[in-house]
C-alpha positions as a printed Julia matrix, in Angstrom:
87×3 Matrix{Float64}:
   0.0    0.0     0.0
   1.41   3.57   -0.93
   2.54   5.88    2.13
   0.12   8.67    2.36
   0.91  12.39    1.92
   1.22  14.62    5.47
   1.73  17.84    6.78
   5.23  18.21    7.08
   8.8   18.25    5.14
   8.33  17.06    1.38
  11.57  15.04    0.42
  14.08  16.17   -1.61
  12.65  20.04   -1.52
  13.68  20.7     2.04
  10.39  22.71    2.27
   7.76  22.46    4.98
   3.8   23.15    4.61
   3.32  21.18    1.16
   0.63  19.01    1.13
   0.22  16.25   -1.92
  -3.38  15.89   -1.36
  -5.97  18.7     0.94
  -8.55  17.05    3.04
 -10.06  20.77    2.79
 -13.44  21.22    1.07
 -13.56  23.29   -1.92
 -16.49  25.19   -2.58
 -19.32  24.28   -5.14
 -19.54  26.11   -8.03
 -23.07  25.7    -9.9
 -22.07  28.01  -12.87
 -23.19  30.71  -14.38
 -26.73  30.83  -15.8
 -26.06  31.32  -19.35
 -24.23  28.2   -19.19
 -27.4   26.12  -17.61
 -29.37  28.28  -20.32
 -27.26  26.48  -23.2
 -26.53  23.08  -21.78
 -30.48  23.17  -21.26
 -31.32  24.15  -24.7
 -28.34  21.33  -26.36
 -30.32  18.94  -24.23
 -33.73  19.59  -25.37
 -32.16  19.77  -29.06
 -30.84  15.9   -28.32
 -34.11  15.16  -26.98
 -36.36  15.98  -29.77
 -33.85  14.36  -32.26
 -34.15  10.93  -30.1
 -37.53  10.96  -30.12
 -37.72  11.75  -34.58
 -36.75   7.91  -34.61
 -38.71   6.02  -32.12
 -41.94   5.63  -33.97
 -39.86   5.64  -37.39
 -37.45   7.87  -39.01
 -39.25  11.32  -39.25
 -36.32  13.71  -40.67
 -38.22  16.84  -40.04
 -38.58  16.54  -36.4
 -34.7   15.1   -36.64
 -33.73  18.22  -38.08
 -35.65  20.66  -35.67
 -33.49  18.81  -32.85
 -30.27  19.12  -34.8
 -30.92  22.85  -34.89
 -31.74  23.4   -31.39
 -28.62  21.83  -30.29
 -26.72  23.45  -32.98
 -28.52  27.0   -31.24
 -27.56  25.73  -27.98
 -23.95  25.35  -28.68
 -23.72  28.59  -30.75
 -24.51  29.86  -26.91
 -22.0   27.79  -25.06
 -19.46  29.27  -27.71
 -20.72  32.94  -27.6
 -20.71  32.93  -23.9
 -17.61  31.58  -23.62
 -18.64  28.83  -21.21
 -16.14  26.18  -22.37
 -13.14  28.97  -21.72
 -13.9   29.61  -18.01
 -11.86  27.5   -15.63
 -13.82  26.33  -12.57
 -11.24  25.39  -10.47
């Protein structure tokens, strides 16, 4: 079994304080609402395009869904959600 990190001196840096792994919490981030705007609109998009093949292939309805989620990630991109770091 591997030796855990701890508190103390970190071999071969001869510095104190560094920890490999934090037992702290970090904080939840739920994003900004433009992005749950976007993912939710993607979603729907992938939705309606499922459901154009259950009862048989109805291209139409296929290609409403395919442009919703094509609308949804035009707003991911224009909000720049995929270019914000989180962490």
């Amino acid at each position: 079994m591997a030796e855990q990190a701890t508190v103390g001196i970190v071999e071969g840096t001869g510095t104190t304080g560094a920890v490999a792994h934090s037992a702290g919490h970090m904080p939840h981030n739920s994003g900004r609402p433009i992005s749950w705007v976007g993912t939710t609109v993607v979603i729907v998009g992938f939705i309606i395009g499922g459901i154009a093949f259950v009862p048989g292939p109805n291209w139409i309805v296929f290609w409403v869904g395919t442009a919703i989620a094509i609308v949804g990630c035009l707003i991911l991109l224009f909000s720049k959600a995929m270019h914000t770091d989180w962490y």
